[in-house]
DRENLUMTI-115543 format. One record per residue (C-alpha): residue in one letter; residue number from 1; y, x negated, z negated. Coordinates in Angstrom, 1 decimal. Example, Ala and Ser with C-alpha at 12.3 -4.5 7.8 and 13.67 -1.06 7.14 Angstrom:
! residues 2
@rest A&nr 1&v -4.5&u -12.3&w -7.8
@rest S&nr 2&v -1.1&u -13.7&w -7.1
//
This chain:
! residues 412
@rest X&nr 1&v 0.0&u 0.0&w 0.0
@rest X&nr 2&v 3.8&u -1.3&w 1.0
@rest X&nr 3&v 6.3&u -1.6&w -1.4
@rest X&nr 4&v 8.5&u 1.0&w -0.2
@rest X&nr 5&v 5.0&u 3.4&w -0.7
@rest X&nr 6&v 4.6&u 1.9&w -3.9
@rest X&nr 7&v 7.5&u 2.9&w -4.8
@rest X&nr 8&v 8.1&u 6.1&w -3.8
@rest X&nr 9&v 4.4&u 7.1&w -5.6
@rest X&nr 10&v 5.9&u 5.5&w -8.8
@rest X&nr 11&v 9.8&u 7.5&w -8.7
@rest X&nr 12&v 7.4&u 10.5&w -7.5
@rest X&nr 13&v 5.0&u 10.4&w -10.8
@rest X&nr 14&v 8.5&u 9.9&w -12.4
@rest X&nr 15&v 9.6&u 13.4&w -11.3
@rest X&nr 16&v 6.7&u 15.0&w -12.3
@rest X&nr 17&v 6.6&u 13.9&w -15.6
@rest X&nr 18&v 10.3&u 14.6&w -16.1
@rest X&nr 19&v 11.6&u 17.5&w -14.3
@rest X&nr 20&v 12.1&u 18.6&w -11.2
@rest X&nr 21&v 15.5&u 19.8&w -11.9
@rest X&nr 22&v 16.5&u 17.7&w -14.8
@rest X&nr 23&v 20.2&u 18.7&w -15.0
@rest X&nr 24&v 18.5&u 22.7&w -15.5
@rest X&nr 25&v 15.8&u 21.5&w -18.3
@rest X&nr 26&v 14.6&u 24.8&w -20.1
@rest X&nr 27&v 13.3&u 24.8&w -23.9
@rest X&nr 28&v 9.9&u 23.4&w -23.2
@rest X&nr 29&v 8.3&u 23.4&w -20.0
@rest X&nr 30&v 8.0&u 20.4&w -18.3
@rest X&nr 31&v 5.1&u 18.6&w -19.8
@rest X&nr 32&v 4.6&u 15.1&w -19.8
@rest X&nr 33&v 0.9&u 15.2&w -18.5
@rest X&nr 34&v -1.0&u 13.0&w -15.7
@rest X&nr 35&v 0.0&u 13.3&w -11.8
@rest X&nr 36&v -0.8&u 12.3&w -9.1
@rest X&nr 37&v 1.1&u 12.8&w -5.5
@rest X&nr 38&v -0.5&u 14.7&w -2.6
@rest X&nr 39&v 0.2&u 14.0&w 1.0
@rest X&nr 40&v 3.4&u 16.9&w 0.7
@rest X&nr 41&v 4.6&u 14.9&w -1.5
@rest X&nr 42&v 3.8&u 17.5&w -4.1
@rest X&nr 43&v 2.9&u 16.9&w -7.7
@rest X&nr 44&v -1.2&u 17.7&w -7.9
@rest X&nr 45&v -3.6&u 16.7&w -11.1
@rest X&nr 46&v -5.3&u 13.1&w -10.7
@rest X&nr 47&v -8.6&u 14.6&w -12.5
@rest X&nr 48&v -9.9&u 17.7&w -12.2
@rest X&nr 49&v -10.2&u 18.1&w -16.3
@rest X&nr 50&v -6.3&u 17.8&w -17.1
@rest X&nr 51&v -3.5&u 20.1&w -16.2
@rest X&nr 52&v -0.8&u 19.3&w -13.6
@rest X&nr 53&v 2.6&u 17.9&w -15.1
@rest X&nr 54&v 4.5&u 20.4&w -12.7
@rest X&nr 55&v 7.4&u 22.9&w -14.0
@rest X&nr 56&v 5.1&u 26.5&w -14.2
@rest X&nr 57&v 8.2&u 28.7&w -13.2
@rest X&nr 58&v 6.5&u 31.6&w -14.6
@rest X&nr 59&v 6.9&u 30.3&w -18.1
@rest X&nr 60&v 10.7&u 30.4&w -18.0
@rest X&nr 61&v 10.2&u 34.1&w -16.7
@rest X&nr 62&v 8.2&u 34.8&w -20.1
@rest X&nr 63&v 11.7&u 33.7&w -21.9
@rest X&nr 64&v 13.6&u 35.8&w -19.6
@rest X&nr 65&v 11.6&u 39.0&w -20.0
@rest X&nr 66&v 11.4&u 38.1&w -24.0
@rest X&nr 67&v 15.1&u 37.8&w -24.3
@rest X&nr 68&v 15.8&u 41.4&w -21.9
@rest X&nr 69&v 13.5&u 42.8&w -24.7
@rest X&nr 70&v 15.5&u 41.7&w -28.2
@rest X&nr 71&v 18.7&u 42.3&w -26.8
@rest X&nr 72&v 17.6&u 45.7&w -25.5
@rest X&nr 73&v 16.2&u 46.5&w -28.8
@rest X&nr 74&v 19.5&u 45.7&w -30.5
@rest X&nr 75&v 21.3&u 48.1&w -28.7
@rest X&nr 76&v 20.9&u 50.2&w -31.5
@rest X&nr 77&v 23.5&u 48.5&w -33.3
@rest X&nr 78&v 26.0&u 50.5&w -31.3
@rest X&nr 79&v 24.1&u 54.0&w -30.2
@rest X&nr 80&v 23.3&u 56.4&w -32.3
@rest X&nr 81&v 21.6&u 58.3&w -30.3
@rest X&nr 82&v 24.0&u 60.9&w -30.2
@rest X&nr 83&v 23.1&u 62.1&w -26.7
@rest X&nr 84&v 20.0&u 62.8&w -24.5
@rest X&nr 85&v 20.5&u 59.4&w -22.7
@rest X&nr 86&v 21.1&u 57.4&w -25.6
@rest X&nr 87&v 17.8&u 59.3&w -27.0
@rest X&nr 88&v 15.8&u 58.1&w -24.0
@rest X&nr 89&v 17.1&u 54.5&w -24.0
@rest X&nr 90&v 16.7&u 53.9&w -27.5
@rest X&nr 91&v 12.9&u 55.3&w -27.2
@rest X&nr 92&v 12.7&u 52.9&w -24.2
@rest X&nr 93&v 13.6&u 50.0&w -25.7
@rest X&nr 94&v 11.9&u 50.7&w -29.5
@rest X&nr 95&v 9.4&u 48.5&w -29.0
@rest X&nr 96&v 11.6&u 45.2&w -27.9
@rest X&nr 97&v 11.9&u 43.7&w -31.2
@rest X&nr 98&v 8.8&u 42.4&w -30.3
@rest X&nr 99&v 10.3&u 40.2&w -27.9
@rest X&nr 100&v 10.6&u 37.9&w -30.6
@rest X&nr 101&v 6.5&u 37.5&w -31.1
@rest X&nr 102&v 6.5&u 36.7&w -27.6
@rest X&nr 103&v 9.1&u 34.0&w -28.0
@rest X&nr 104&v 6.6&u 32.8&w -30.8
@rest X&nr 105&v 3.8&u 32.5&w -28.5
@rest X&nr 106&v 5.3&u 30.8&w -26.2
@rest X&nr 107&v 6.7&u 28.2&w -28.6
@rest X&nr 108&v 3.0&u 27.1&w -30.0
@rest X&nr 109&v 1.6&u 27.0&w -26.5
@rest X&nr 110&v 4.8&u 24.7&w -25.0
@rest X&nr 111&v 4.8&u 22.9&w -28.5
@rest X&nr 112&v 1.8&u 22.4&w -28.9
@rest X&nr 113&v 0.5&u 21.1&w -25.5
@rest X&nr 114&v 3.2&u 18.5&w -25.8
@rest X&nr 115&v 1.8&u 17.6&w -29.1
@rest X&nr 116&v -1.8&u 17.3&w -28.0
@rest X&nr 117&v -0.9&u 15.5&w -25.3
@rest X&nr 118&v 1.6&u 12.9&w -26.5
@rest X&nr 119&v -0.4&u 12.4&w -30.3
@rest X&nr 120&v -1.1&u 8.6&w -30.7
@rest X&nr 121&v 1.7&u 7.3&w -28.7
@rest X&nr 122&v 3.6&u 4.8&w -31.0
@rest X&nr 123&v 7.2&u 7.7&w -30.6
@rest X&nr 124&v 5.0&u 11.0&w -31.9
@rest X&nr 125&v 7.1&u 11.7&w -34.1
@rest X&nr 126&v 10.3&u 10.4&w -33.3
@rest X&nr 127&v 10.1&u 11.8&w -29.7
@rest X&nr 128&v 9.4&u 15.3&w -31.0
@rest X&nr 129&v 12.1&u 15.6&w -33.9
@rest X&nr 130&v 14.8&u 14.0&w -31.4
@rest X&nr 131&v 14.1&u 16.5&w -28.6
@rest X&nr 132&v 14.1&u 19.5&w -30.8
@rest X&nr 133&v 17.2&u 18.0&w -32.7
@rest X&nr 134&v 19.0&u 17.8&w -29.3
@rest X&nr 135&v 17.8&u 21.2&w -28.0
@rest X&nr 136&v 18.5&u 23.2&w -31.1
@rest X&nr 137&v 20.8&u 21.6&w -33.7
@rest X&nr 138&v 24.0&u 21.6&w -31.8
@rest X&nr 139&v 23.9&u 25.4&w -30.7
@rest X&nr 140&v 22.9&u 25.8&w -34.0
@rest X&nr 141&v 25.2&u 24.7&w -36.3
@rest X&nr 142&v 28.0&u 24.7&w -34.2
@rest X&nr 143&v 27.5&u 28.5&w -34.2
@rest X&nr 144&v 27.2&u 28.3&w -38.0
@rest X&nr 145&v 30.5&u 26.6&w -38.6
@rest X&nr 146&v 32.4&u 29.2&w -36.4
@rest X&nr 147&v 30.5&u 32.3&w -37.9
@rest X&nr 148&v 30.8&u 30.8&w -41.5
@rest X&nr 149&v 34.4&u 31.0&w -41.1
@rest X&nr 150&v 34.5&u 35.0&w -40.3
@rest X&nr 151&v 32.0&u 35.6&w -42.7
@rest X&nr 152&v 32.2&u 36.2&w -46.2
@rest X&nr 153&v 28.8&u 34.5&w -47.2
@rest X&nr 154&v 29.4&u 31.7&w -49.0
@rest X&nr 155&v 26.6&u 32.3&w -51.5
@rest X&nr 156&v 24.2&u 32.3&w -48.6
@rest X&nr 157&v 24.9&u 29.5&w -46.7
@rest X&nr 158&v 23.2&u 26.8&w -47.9
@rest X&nr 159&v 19.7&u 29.0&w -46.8
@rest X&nr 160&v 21.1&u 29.1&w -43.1
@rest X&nr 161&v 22.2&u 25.1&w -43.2
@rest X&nr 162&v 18.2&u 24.2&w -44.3
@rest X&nr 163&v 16.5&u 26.9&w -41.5
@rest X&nr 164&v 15.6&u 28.6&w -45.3
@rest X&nr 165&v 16.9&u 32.1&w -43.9
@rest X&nr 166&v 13.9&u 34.2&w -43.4
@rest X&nr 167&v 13.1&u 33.9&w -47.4
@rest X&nr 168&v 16.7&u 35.3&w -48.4
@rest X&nr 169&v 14.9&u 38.4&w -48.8
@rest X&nr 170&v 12.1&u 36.7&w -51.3
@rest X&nr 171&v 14.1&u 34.9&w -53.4
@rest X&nr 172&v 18.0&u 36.1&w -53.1
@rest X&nr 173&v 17.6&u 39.9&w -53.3
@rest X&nr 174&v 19.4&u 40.5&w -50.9
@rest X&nr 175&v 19.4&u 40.9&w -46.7
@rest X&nr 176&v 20.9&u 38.1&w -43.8
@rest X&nr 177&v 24.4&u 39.1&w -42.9
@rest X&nr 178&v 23.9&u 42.1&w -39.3
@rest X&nr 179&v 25.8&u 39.1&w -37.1
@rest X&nr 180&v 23.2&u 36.6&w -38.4
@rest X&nr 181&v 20.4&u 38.7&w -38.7
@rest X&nr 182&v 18.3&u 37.3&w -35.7
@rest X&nr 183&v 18.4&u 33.7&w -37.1
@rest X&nr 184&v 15.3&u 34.7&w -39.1
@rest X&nr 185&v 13.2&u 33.8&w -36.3
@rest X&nr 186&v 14.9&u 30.5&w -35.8
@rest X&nr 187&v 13.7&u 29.5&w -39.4
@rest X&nr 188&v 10.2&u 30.0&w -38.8
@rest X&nr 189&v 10.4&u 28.2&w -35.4
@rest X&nr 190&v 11.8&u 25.1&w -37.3
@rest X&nr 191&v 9.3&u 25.4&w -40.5
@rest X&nr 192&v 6.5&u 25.4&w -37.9
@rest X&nr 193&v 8.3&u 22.5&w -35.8
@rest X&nr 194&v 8.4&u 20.5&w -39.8
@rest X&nr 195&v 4.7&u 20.8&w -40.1
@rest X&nr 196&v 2.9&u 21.7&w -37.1
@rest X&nr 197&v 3.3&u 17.9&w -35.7
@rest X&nr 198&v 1.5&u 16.6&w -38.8
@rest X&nr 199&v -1.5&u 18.9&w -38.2
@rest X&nr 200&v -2.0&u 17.7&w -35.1
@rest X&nr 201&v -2.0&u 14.5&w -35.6
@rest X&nr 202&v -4.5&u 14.7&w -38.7
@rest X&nr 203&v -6.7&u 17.1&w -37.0
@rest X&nr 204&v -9.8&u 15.6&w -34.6
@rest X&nr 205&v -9.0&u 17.6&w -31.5
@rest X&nr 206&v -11.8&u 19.3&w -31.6
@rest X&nr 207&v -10.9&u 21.1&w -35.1
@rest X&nr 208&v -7.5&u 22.6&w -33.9
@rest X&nr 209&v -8.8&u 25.5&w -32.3
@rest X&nr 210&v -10.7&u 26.5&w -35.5
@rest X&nr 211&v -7.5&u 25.7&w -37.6
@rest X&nr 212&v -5.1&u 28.3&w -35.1
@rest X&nr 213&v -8.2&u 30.9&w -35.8
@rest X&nr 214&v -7.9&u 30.0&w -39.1
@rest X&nr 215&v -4.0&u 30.6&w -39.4
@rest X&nr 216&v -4.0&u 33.4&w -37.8
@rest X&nr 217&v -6.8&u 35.3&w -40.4
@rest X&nr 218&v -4.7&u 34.1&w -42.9
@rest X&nr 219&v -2.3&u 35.5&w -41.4
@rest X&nr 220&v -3.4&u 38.9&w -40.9
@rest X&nr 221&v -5.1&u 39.1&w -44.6
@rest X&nr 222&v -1.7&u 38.1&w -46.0
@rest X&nr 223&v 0.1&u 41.3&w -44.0
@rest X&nr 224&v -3.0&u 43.6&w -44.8
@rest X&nr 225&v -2.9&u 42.3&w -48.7
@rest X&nr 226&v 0.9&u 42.5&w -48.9
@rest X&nr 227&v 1.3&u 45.9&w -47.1
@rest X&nr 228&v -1.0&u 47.6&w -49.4
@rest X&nr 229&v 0.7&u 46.3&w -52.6
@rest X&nr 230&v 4.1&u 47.7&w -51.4
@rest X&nr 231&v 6.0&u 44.1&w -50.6
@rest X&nr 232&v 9.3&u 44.7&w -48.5
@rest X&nr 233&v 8.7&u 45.7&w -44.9
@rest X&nr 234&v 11.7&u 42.9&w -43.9
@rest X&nr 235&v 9.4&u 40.2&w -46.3
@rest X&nr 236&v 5.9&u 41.0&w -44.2
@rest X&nr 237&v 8.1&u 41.0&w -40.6
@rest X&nr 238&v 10.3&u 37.8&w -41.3
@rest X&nr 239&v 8.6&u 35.6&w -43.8
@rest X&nr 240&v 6.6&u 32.7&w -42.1
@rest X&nr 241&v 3.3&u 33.0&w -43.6
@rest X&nr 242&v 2.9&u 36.5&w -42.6
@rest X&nr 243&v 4.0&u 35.5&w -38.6
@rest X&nr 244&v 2.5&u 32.4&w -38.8
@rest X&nr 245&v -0.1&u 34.2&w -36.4
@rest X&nr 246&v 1.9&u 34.7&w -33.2
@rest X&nr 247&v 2.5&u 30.3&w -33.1
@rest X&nr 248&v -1.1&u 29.9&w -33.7
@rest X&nr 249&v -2.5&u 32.3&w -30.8
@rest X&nr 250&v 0.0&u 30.6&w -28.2
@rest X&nr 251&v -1.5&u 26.9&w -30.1
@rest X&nr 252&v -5.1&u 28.3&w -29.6
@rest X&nr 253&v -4.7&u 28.8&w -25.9
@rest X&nr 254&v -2.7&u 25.3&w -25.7
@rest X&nr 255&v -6.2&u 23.2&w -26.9
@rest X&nr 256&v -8.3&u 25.3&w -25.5
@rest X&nr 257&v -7.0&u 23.9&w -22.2
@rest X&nr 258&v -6.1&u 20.8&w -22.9
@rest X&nr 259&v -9.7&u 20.2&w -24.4
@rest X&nr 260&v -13.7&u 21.0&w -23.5
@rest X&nr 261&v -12.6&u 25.2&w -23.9
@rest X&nr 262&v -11.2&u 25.4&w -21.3
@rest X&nr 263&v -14.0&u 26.7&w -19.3
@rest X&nr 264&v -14.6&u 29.9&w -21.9
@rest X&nr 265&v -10.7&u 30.4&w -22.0
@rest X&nr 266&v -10.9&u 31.3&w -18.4
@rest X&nr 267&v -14.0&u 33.2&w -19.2
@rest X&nr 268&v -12.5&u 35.2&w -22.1
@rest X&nr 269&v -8.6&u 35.5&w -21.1
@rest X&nr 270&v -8.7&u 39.0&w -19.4
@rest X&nr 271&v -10.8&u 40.5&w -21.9
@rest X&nr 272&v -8.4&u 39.6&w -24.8
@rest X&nr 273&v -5.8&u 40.6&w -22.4
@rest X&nr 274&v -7.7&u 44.0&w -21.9
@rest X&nr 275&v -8.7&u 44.5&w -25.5
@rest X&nr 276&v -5.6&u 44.0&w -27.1
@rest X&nr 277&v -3.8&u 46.3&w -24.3
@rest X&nr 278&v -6.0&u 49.1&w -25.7
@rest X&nr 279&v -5.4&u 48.3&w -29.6
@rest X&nr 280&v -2.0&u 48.4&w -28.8
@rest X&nr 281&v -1.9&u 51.5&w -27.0
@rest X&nr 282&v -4.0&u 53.2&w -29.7
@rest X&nr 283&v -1.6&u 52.4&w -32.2
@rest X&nr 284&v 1.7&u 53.0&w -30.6
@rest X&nr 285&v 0.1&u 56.7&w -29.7
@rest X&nr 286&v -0.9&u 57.0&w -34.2
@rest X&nr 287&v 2.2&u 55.5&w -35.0
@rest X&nr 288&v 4.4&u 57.4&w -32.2
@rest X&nr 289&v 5.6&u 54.2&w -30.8
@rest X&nr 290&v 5.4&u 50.4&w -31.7
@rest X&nr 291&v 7.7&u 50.2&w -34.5
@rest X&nr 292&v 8.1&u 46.9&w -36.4
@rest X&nr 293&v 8.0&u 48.5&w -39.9
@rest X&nr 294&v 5.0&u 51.1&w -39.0
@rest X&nr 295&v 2.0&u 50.0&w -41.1
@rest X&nr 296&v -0.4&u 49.6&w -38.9
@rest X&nr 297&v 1.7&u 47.4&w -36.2
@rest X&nr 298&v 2.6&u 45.1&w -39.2
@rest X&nr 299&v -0.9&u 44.9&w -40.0
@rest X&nr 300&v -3.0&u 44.8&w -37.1
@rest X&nr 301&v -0.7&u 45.2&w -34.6
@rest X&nr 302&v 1.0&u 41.8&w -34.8
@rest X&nr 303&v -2.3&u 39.9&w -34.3
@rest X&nr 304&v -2.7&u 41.7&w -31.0
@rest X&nr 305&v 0.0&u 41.8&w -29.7
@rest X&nr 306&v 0.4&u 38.5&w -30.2
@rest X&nr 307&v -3.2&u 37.8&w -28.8
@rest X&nr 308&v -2.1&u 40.1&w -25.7
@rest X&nr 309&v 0.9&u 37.5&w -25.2
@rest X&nr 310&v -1.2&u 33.9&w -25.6
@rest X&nr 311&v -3.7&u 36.2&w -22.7
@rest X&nr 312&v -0.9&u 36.7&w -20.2
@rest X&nr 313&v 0.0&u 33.2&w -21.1
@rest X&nr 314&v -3.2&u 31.8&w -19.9
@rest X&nr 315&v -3.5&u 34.4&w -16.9
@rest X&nr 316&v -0.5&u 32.9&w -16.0
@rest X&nr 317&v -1.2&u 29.1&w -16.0
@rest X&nr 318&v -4.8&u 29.4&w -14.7
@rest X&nr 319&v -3.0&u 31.5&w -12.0
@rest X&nr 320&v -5.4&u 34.2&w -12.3
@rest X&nr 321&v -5.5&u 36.6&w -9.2
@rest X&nr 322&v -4.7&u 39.7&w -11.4
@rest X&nr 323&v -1.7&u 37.8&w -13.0
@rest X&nr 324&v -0.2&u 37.7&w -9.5
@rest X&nr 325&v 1.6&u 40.9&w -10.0
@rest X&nr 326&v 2.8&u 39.8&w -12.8
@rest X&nr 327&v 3.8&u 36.2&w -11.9
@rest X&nr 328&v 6.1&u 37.7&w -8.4
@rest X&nr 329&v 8.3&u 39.2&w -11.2
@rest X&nr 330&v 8.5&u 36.3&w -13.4
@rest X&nr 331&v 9.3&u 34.0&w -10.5
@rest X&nr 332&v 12.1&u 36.5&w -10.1
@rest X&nr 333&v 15.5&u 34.1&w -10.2
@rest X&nr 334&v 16.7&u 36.2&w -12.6
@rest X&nr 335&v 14.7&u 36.5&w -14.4
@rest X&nr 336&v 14.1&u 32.9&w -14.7
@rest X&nr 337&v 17.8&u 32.0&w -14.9
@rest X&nr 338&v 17.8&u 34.3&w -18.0
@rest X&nr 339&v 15.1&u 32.4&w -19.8
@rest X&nr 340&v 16.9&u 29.2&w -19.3
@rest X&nr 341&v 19.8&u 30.6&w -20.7
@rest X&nr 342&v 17.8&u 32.4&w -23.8
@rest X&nr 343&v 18.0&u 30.0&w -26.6
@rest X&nr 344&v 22.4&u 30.6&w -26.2
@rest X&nr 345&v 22.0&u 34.3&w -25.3
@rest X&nr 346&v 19.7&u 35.2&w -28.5
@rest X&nr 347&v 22.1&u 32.8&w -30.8
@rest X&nr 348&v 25.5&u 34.7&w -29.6
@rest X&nr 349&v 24.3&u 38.4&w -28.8
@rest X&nr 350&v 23.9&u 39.4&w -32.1
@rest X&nr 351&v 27.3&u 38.1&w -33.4
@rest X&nr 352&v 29.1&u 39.3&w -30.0
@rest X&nr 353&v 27.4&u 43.3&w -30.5
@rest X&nr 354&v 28.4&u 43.3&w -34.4
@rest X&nr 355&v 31.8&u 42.9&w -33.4
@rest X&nr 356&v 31.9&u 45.5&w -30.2
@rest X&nr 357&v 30.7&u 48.2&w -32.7
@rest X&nr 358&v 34.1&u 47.2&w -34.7
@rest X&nr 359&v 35.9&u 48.0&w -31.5
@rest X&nr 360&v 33.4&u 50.9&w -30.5
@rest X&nr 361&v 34.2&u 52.7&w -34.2
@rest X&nr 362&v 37.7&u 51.7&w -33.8
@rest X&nr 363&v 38.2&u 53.7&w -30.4
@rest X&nr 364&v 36.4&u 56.5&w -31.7
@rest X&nr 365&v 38.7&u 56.5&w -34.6
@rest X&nr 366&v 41.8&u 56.5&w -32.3
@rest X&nr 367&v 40.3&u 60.1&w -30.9
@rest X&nr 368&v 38.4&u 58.7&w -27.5
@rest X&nr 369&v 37.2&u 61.7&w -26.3
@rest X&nr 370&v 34.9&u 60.5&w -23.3
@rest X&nr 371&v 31.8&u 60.6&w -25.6
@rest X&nr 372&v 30.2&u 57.1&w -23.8
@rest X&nr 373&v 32.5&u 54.3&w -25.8
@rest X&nr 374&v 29.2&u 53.0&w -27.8
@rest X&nr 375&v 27.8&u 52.6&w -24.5
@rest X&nr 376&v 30.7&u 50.8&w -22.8
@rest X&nr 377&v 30.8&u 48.7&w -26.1
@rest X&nr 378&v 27.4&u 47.7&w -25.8
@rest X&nr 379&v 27.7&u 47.1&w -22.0
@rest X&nr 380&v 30.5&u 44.7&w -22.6
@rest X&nr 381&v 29.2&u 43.2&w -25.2
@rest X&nr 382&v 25.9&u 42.0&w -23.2
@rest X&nr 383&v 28.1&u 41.0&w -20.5
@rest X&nr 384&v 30.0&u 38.9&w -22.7
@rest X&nr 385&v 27.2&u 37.4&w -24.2
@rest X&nr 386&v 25.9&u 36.5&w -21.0
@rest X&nr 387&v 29.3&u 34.9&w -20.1
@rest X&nr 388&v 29.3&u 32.9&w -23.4
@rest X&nr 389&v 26.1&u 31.7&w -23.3
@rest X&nr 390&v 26.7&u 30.7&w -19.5
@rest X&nr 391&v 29.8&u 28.6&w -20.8
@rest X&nr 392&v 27.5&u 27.3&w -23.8
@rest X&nr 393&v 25.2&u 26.1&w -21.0
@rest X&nr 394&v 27.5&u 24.1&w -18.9
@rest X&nr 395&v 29.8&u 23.0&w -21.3
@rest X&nr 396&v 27.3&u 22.3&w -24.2
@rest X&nr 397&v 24.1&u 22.8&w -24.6
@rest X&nr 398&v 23.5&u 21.2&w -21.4
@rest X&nr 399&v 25.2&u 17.7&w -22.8
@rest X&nr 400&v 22.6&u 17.4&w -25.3
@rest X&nr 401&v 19.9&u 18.1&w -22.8
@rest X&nr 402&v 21.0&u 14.8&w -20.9
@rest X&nr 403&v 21.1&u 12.6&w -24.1
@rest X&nr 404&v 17.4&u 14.2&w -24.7
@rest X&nr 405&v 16.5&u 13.0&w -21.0
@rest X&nr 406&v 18.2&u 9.1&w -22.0
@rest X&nr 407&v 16.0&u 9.4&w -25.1
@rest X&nr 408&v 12.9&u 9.7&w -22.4
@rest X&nr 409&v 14.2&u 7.2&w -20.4
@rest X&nr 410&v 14.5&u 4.6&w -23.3
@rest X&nr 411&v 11.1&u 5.4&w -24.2
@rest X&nr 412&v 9.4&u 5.2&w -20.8
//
C-alpha cells in the first residue's frame, strides 16, 4: 500500500472513531469501537463479532422523539383543560412523562457500550468524567446560577449544586421548585454516571448482564415494597433506587452486544418488544391511561416500559426488518435535529413554561376574552425554548463539545 493510501485508511479510521460530523456531536453516540474502511470509503466492522464505530442516526431520533414526549406532557403546566381541545391534548400527551424513562435507557446503552469498550485503557476514568464534565456541567450550572438568582430557594440549593435533587423529597420535606422540577432526572443520570464506571471496571464481562438483571429486580421489589407501605408517589418516581431499572435495561442490551449474547439478543428482542407492548396496553386500559403516579405503572409498569425501550433499542441497531418503519421516522431530520438539541431544550423548557403561565394568568386577569391565551402561552413558550436552546447550542454548549474533541485528540 502507498503512502498517500496509507494515509487516507488511517484519517478514514480516524473519522469513524470520532465523528462524522464533529462540529454537531450529540450526547453519546459515536462510539469509539473498531473499523475498518470499505472500498466506498465507508466505515464497515473489521470482524464480524464487534459493532461498527459509525454514527447510528436513529439513536439521535430516540432523543428527539423522547424530548417531543416531556415537553408535550408539561403542557399541563399552562392548560387546564378548560375546553374540548385542551381535554383531547392533555389525554394525548398523558403518558409523555415517560419520555424521561426512555431518555434513561438510552443513557445505559450509549454509556455503557462506551464503558465496555474503553475499560482497561490507561484514561477510563479520566476520559469518562472529562467528557461528561464538558457535555453536562456548563449547561448545567450556568443554568443554575441564572435561575438561583430568580428564585427564592436558598435553603435548597446546595441539593441542586451536588446533582442531590431527586432526594429533596426524602430528606427535606419538601418538593423541587415547578421551574426546576425536571432536574430530578438529571441527578440520577449523574449518581449512575458516579458509580456505574466503577462496576464495570470491577465486573468480569461476563457478570454484567446478570448485575443489570440484578438491578433491575431490585429495582422493581423496591417500587412494589415501597408502594404498598404508602411511601410518597414523587419518592417511588424520582428517587434513584426505585428507577435505577430503566439504566440497567438500556446497560443489559449494551453487553449483551458487545459480548457472546449477542446472538440470543437478536433472538429475544421482538418478543420483549411484543410482550412488554401488551403489559403496557393491559395496564394503561386498568388504570385508564399510563399515569406516572397509577400504582400499577409505578410498580410494574416502569420495568416494562423500560424493557419495551432497551427492545426498540436493539431492533434499531441490529436494523431489524420490522424496525424499518420505525427507523424512516427517526431518521426524520427533525426529528434528529431535536435530539441533538435535547439535553438544552429539557434544561430551559421547564423554566421558560413556568414563566408563560405568569404571562398566561396575567392576560387572563386583564379580561382576554379569546378563551385560547394558555394555549398561545404554551405555544410560545415551546418556540422560545426551541430558540434558546438553538442559541445554547451555537453559542455554548457547542464550545465545550470541541474542548471534549481536543481531550480525544490529546489522548489518541
Amino acid at each position: 500500500m502507498s503512502r498517500d493510501n496509507a494515509d487516507r485508511v488511517e484519517m478514514s479510521a480516524l473519522r469513524c472513531w470520532r465523528c462524522p460530523k464533529s462540529c454537531d456531536l450529540p450526547l453519546m453516540i459515536y462510539l469509539r469501537l473498531p473499523c475498518g474502511l470499505s472500498s466506498e470509503g465507508n466505515c464497515r466492522v473489521s470482524d464480524s463479532s464487534q459493532i461498527s464505530a459509525a454514527h447510528i442516526p436513529a439513536l439521535d431520533g430516540v432523543r428527539g422523539v423522547a424530548i417531543v414526549l416531556v415537553v408535550g406532557f408539561h403542557s399541563q403546566v399552562l392548560l387546564d383543560g378548560s375546553n374540548v381541545g385542551e381535554r383531547l391534548w392533555l389525554n394525548l400527551v398523558s403518558a409523555g412523562w415517560s419520555g424521561v424513562d426512555l431518555f434513561f435507557v438510552l443513557s445505559g446503552f450509549l454509556i455503557t457500550t462506551i464503558l465496555i469498550q474503553t475499560n482497561g485503557e490507561s484514561n477510563y476514568f479520566r476520559n469518562f468524567f472529562m467528557r461528561r464534565v464538558l457535555r453536562i456541567f456548563p449547561l448545567y450550572f450556568g443554568s443554575l446560577l441564572l435561575l438561583f438568582s430568580l428564585l427564592d430557594v436558598s435553603e435548597l440549593q446546595w441539593w441542586y449544586w451536588l446533582f442531590a435533587q431527586n432526594w429533596i423529597p426524602v430528606f427535606d420535606g419538601t418538593h423541587q421548585p415547578q421551574a426546576l422540577q425536571p432536574f430530578w432526572s438529571l441527578a440520577i443520570e449523574e449518581q449512575f454516571y458516579l458509580v456505574w464506571p466503577i462496576i464495570i471496571c470491577v465486573l468480569h464481562p461476563r457478570y454484567i448482564p446478570a448485575f443489570c438483571v440484578f438491578a433491575t429486580t431490585a429495582a422493581l421489589v423496591a417500587r412494589c415494597i415501597a408502594s404498598g407501605d404508602g411511601v410518597d408517589q414523587w419518592i417511588i418516581a424520582t428517587v434513584t433506587p426505585f428507577r435505577i431499572d430503566a439504566l440497567a435495561l438500556g446497560a443489559l442490551v449494551a453487553s449483551w452486544r458487545l459480548g457472546t449474547q449477542r446472538e440470543r439478543l437478536r433472538k429475544l428482542s421482538l418478543p420483549m418488544f411484543l410482550t412488554s407492548v401488551a403489559v403496557l396496553a393491559v395496564i394503561t386500559v386498568m388504570q385508564s391511561g399510563y399515569q406516572m403516579n397509577g400504582i400499577i405503572s409505578q410498580t410494574v409498569g416502569y420495568t416494562f416500559f423500560a424493557l419495551m425501550c432497551a427492545a426498540l433499542i436493539a431492533l434499531i441497531v441490529d436494523e431489524h426488518h420490522l424496525a424499518r418503519p420505525v427507523c424512516r421516522l427517526l431518521n426524520w431530520r427533525l426529528v434528529r435535529h431535536l435530539g441533538n438539541r435535547s439535553f438544552g431544550i429539557y434544561v430551559i423548557h421547564m423554566p421558560v413554561l413556568v414563566f408563560m403561565n405568569n404571562v398566561s394568568h396575567r392576560k387572563q386577569a386583564a379580561g382576554d376574552a379569546t378563551g385560547l391565551v394558555d394555549v398561545q402561552c404554551y405555544c410560545m413558550g415551546v418556540m422560545i425554548s426551541l430558540v434558546l436552546a438553538e442559541v445554547s447550542w451555537h453559542l455554548f454548549e457547542k464550545q465545550f463539545l470541541k474542548e471534549r474533541i481536543a481531550l480525544l485528540d490529546v489522548v489518541l
